[in-house]
C-alpha positions as a Markdown table, in Angstrom:
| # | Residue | x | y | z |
|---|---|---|---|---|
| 1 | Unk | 0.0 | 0.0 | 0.0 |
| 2 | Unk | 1.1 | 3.6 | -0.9 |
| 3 | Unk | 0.2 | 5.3 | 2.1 |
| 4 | Unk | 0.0 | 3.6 | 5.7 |
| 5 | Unk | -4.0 | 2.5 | 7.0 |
| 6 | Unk | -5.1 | 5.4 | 9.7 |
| 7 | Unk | -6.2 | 4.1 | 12.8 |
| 8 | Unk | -8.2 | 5.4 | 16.0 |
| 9 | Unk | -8.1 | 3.8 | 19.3 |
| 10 | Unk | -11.0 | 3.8 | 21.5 |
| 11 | Unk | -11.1 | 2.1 | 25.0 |
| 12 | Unk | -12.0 | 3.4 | 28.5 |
| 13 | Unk | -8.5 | 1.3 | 30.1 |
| 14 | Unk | -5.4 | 3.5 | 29.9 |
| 15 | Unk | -3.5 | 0.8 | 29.4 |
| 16 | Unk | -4.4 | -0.7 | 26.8 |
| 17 | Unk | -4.3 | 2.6 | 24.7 |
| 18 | Unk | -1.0 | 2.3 | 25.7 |
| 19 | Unk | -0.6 | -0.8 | 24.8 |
| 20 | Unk | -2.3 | -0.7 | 21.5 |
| 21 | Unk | -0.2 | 2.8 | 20.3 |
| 22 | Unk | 2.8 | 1.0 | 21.6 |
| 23 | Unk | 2.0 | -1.6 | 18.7 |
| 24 | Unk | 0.7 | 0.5 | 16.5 |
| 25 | Unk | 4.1 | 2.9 | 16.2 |
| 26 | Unk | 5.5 | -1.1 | 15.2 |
| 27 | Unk | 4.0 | -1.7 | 12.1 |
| 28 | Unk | 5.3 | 0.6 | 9.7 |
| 29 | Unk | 1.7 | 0.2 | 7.7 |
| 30 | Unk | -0.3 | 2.0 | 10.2 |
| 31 | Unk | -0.3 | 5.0 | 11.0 |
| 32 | Unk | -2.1 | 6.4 | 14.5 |
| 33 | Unk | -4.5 | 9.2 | 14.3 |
| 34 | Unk | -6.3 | 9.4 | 16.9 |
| 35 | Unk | -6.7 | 7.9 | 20.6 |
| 36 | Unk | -10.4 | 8.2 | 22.8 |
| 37 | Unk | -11.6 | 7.1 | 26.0 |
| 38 | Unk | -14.8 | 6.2 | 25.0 |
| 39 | Unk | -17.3 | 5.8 | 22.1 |
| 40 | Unk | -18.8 | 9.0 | 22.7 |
| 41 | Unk | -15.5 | 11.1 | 22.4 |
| 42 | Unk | -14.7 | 8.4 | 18.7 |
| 43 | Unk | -18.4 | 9.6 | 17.8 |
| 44 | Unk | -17.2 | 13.5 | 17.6 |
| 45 | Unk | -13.6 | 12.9 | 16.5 |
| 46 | Unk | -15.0 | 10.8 | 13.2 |
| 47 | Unk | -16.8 | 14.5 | 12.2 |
| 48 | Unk | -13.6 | 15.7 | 11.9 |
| 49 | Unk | -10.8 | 13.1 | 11.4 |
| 50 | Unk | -11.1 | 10.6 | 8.6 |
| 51 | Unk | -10.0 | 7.1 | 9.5 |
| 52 | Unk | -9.3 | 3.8 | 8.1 |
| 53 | Unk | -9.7 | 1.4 | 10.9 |
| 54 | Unk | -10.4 | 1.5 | 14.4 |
| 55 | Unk | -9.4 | -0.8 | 17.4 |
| 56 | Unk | -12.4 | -0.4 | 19.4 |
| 57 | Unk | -13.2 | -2.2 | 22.6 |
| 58 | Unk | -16.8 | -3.3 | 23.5 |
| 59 | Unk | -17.6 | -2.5 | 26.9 |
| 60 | Unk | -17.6 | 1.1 | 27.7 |
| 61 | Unk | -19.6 | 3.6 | 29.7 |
| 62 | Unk | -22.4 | 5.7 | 28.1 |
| 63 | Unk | -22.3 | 3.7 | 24.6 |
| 64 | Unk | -20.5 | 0.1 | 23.9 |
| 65 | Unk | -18.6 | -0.5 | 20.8 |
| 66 | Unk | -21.2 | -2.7 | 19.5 |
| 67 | Unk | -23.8 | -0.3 | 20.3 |
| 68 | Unk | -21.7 | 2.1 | 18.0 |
| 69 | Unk | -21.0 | 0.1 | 15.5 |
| 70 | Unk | -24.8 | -0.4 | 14.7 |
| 71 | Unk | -26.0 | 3.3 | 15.1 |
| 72 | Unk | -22.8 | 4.7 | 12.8 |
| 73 | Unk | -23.4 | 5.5 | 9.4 |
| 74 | Unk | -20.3 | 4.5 | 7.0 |
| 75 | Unk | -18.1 | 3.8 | 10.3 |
| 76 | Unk | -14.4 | 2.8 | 9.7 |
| 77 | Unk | -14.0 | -1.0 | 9.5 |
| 78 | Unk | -13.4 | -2.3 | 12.8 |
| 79 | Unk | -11.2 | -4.7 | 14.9 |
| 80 | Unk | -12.7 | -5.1 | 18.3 |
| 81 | Unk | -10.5 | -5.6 | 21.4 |
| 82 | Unk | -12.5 | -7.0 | 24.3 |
| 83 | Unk | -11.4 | -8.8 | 27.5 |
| 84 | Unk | -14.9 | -10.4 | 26.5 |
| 85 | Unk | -15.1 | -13.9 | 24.5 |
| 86 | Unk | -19.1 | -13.8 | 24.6 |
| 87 | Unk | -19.6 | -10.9 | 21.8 |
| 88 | Unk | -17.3 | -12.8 | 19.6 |
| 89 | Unk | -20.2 | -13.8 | 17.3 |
| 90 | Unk | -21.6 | -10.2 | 17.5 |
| 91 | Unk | -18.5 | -9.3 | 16.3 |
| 92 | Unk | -18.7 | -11.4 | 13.1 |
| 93 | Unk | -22.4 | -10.1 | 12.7 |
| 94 | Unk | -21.2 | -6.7 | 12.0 |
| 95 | Unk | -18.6 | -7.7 | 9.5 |
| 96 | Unk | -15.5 | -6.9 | 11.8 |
| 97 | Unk | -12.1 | -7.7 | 10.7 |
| 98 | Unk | -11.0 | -9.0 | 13.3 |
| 99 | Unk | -11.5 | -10.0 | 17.3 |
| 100 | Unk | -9.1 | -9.6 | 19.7 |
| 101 | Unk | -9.0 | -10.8 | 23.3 |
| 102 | Unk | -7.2 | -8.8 | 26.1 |
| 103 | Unk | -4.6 | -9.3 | 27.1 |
| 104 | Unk | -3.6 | -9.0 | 23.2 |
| 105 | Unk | 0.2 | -10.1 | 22.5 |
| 106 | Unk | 2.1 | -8.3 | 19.7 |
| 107 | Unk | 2.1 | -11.3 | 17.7 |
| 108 | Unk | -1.8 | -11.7 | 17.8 |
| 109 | Unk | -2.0 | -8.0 | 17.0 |
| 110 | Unk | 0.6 | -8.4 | 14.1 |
| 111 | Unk | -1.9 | -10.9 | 12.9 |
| 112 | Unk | -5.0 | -9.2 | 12.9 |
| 113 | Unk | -2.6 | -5.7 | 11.6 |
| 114 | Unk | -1.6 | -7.9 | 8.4 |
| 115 | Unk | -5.6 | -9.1 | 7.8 |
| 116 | Unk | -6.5 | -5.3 | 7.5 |
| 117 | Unk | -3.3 | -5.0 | 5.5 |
| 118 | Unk | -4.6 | -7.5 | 3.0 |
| 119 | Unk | -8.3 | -6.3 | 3.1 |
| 120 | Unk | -6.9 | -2.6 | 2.5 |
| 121 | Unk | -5.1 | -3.9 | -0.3 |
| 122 | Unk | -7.3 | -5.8 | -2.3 |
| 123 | Unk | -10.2 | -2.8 | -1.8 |
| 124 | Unk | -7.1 | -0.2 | -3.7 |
| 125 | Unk | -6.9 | -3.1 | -6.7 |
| 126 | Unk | -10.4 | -3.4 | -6.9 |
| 127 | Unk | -12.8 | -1.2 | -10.1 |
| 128 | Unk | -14.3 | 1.7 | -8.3 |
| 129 | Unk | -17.2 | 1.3 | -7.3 |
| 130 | Unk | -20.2 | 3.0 | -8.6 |
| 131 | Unk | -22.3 | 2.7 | -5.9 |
| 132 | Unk | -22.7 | 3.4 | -2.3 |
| 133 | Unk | -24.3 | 1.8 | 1.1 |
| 134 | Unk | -25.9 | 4.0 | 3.1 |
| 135 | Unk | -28.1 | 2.5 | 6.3 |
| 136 | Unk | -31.4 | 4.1 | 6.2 |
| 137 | Unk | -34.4 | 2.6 | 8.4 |
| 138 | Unk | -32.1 | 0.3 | 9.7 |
| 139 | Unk | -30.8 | -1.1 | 7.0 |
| 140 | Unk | -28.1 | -1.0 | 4.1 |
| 141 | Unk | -29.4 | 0.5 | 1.1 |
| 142 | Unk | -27.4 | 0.2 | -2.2 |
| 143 | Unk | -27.6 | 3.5 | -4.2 |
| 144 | Unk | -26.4 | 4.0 | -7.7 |
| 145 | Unk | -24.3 | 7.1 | -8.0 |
| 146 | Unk | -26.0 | 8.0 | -11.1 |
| 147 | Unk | -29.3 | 8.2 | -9.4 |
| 148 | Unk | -28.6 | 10.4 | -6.5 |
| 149 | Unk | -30.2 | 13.8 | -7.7 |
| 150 | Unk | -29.2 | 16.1 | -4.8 |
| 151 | Unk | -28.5 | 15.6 | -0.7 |
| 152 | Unk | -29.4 | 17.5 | 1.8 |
| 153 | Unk | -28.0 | 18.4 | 5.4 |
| 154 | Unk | -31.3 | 17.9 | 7.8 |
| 155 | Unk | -29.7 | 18.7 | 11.7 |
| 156 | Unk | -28.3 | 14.9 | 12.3 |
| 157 | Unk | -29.5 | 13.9 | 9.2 |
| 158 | Unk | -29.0 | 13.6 | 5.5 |
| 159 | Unk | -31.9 | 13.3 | 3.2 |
| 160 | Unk | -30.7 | 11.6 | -0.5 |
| 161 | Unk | -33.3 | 12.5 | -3.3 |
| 162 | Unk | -33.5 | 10.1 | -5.9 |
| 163 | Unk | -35.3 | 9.8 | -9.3 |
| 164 | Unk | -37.7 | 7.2 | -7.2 |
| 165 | Unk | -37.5 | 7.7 | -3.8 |
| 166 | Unk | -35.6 | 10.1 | -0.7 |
| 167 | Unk | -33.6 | 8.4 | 1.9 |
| 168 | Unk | -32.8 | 9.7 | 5.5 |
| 169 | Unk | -29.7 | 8.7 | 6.7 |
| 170 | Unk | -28.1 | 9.4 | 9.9 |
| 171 | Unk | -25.1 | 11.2 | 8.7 |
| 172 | Unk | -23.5 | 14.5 | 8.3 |
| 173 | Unk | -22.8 | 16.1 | 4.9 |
| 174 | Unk | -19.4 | 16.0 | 5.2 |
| 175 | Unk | -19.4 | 12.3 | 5.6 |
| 176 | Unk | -21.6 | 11.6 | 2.4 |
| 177 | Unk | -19.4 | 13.6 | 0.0 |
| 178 | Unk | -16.7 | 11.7 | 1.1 |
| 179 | Unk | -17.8 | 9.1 | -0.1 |
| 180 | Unk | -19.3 | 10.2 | -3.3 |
| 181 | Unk | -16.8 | 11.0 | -6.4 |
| 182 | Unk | -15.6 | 14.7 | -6.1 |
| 183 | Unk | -15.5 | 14.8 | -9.8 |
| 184 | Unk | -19.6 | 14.2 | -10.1 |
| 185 | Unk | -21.0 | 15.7 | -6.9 |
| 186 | Unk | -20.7 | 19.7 | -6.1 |
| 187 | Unk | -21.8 | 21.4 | -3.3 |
| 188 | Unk | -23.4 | 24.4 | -4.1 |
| 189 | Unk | -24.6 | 25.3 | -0.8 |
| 190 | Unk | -23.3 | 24.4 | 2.9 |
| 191 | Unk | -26.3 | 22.2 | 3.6 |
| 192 | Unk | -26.4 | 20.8 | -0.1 |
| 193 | Unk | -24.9 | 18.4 | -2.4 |
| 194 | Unk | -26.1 | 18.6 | -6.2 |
| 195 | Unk | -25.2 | 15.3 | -9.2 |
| 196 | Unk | -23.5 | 17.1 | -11.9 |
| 197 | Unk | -25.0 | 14.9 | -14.3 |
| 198 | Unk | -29.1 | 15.4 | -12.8 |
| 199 | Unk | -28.8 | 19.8 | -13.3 |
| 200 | Unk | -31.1 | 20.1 | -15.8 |
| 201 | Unk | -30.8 | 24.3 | -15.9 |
| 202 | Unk | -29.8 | 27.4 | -14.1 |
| 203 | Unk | -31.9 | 30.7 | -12.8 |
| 204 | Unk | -30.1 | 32.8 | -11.1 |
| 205 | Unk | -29.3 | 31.1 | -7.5 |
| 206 | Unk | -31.0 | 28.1 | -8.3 |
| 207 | Unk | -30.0 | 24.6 | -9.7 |
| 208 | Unk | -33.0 | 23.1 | -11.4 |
| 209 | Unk | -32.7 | 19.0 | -10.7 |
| 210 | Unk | -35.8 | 17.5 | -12.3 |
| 211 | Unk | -38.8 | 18.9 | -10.3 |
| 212 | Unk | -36.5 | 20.3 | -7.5 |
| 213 | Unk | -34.7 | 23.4 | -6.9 |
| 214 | Unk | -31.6 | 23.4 | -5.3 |
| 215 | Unk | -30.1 | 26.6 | -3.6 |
| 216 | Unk | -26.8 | 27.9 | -4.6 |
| 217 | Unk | -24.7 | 30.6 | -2.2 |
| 218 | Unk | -23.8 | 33.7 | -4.0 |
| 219 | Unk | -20.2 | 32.9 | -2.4 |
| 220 | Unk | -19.7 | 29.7 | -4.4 |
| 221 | Unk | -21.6 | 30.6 | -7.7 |
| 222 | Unk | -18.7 | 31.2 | -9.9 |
| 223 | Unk | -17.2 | 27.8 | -8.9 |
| 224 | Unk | -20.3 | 26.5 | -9.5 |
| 225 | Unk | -20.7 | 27.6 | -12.6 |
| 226 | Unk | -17.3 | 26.7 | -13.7 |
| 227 | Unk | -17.4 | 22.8 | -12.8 |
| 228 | Unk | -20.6 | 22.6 | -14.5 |
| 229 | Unk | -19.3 | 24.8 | -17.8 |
| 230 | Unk | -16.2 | 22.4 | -17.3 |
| 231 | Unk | -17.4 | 19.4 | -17.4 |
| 232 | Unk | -19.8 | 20.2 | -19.8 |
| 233 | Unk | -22.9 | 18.7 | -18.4 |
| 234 | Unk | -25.5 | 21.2 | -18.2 |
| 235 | Unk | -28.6 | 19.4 | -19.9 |
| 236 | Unk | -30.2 | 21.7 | -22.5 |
């Protein structure tokens, strides 16, 4: 791999942070960036620090790892690290890579370190996808790129319009785009996301997207404009 897997600790024992960024600053493939005490503090850091892969343990105060893990919409994959055998098949449920018991020796880690290597690996050689999950009503939903007309920021929320159907996910805007290609999806407004490929026309501040119309701020207009002039994908 080109550039090393990012990783964020969470667990409520000091040391096993310790522990686990001692191992971590090993493996010349991952790279540490960021350490919390609890899935609540993980919850907020994610808004603002992208990540790869996270070492979470299960049983914490306020909210348990597995408790996260279902509630978090696109969450990093996961390895769990748990002084815990029982939620081993839990663990499996929600697609972890790995499980590790406490205490956790170096060359157990190494192991479970070189299965995310693998899995990191083989995503980078894969075609790209054209399509993303998104959990909606409590389940995944597979939307095609090309059928996402616009997004839009609701509080806590997301709302994805499509040519059928509008789906809330629990998300932040951010978060979406990141996982949308940059080159198809511009944000004309803070609390908006707009498909290229879906603007039918433009008045004035306004992005006409089959029967919707999407705001654009007078601060990002001429960028606007430009991607869409660009690319060449204004429908007549």
């Amino acid at each position: 791999m080109s550039t090393p897997i990012r990783c964020i600790i969470t667990d409520d024992e000091p040391i096993a942070r310790k522990g686990l960024q001692g191992y971590i600053s090993k493996v010349n493939f991952l790279s540490l960036s960021g350490v919390c005490e609890d899935a609540l503090q993980l919850n907020g850091l994610l808004k603002q620090q992208p990540a790869d892969l996270l070492f979470l343990d299960i049983e914490m105060p306020y909210l348990s790892g597995i408790d996260f893990l279902k509630n978090a919409s696109n969450p990093p994959r996961v390895i769990f690290t748990t002084a815990y055998d029982q939620y081993a098949l839990k663990g499996y449920e929600l697609d972890v890579l790995d499980y590790l018991l406490k205490p956790i020796s170096f060359e157990r880690f190494l192991k479970a370190a070189n299965k995310a290597y693998d899995y990191f690996r083989l995503l980078q050689r894969a075609e790209p996808a054209d399509f993303v999950f998104v959990k909606a009503d409590n389940k995944l939903e597979k939307v095609f790129y090309a059928d996402i007309l616009f997004a839009e920021a609701m509080e806590n929320y997301v709302g994805i319009y499509t040519r059928e159907r509008k789906l809330i996910i629990h998300s932040t805007l951010k978060a979406l785009q990141e996982s949308l290609p940059a080159g198809q999806f511009i944000q004309p407004h803070k609390s908006y996301l707009a498909n290229l490929e879906a603007i039918r026309a433009i008045e004035g501040n306004i992005l006409h997207i089959e029967q919707y119309q999407v705001p654009v701020s007078k601060y990002l207009r001429d960028a606007v404009m430009e991607k869409i002039i660009n690319n060449r994908l204004l429908k007549k």
